[in-house]
C-alpha positions as CSV (number, residue, x, y, z in Angstrom):
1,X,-18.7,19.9,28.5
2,X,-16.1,17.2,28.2
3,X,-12.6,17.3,27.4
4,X,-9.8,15.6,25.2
5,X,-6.5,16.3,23.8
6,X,-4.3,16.0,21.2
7,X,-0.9,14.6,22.1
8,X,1.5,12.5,20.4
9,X,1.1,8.2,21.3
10,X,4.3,7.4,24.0
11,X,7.4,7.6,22.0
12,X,5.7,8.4,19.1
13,X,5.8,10.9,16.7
14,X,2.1,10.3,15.6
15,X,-0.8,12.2,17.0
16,X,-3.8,10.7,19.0
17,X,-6.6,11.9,20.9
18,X,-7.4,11.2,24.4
19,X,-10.8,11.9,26.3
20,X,-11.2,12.5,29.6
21,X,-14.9,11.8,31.8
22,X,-16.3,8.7,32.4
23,X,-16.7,7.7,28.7
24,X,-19.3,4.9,29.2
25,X,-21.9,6.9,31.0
26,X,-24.9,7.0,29.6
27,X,-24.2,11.5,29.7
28,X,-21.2,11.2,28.0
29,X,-21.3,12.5,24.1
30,X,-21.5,9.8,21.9
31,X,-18.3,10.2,19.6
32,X,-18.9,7.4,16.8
33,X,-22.2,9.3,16.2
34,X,-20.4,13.1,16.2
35,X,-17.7,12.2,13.9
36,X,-20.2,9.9,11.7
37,X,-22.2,13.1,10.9
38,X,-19.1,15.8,10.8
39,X,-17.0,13.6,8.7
40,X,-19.7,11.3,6.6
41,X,-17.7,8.5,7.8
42,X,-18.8,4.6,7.8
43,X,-17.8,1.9,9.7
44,X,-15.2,-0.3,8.4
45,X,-13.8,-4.0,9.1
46,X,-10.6,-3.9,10.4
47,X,-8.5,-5.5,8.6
48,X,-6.0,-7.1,11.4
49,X,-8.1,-7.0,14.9
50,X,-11.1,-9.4,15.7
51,X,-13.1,-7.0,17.7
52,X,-15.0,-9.6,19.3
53,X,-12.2,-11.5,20.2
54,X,-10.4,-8.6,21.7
55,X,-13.7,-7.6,23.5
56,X,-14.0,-10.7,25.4
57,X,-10.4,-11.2,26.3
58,X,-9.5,-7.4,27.2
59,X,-12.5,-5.6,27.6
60,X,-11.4,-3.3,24.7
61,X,-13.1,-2.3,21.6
62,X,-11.6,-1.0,18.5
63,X,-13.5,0.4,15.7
64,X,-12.4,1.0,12.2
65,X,-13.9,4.0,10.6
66,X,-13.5,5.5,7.0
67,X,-14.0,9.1,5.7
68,X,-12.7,11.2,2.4
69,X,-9.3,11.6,3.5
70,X,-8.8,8.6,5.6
71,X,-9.4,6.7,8.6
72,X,-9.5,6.4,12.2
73,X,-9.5,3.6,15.1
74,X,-11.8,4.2,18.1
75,X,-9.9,2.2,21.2
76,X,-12.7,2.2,23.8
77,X,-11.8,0.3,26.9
78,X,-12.2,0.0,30.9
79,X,-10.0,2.6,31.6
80,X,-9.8,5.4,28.8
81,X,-11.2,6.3,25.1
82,X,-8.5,7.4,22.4
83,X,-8.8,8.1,18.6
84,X,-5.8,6.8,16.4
85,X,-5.1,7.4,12.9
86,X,-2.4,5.1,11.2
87,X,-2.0,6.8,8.2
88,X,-2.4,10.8,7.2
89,X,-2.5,11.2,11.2
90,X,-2.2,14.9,10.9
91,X,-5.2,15.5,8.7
92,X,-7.2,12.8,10.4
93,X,-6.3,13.7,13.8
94,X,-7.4,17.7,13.0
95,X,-10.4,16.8,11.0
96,X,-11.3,15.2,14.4
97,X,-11.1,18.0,16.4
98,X,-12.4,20.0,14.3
99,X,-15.5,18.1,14.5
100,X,-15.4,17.8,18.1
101,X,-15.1,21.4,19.0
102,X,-18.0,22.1,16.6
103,X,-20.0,19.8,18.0
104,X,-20.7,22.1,20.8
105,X,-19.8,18.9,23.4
106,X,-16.3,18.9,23.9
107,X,-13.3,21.6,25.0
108,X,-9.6,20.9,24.2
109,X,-7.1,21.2,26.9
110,X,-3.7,21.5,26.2
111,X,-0.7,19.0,25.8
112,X,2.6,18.9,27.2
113,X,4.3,17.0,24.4
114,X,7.4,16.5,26.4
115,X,5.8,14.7,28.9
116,X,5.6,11.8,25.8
117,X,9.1,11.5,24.6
């Protein structure tokens, strides 16, 4: 199983989650697909970023996805894979992991929100 947490975003008050593992492997559980089926949700075009363009220059990705109550970004780069939610971040964020720990693919491990501040 693979992990994430929940933790608040550096000097933020606003939740994120953050996976750990080798996200691009081809064994690692694909997230858009889990929270496309647990939360109906459907891609959407952000409304600021170029993907594209931020792909070539950064080697990040950042998807916009919609459900019922709200949205998400998936920021997929090199290094790490994080879920933000800009608006209604605490129902977003645990509609997430909700999801995820259903899904039968992913365990939480605890935060240390000070470690943030």
């Amino acid at each position: 199983m693979e992990k994430f947490r929940v933790r608040p975003g550096y000097k933020s008050k606003e939740l994120l989650i953050e996976f750990w593992g080798d996200h691009r492997s081809e064994k690692f559980p694909d997230i858009q697909s889990i929270l496309a089926q647990g939360l109906d949700a459907k891609p959407a075009k952000h409304p600021i970023l170029d993907t594209a363009t931020i792909a070539m220059a950064t080697d990040e990705f950042i998807f916009l996805w919609k459900y019922k109550d709200g949205e998400y970004e998936l920021d997929d780069d090199t290094w790490a894979f994080f879920i933000h939610a800009p608006d209604n971040n605490i129902q977003v964020i645990s509609d997430i992991e909700k999801v995820l720990l259903a899904s039968g693919q992913f365990i939480k491990e605890e935060a240390d929100f000070s470690e943030y501040t």
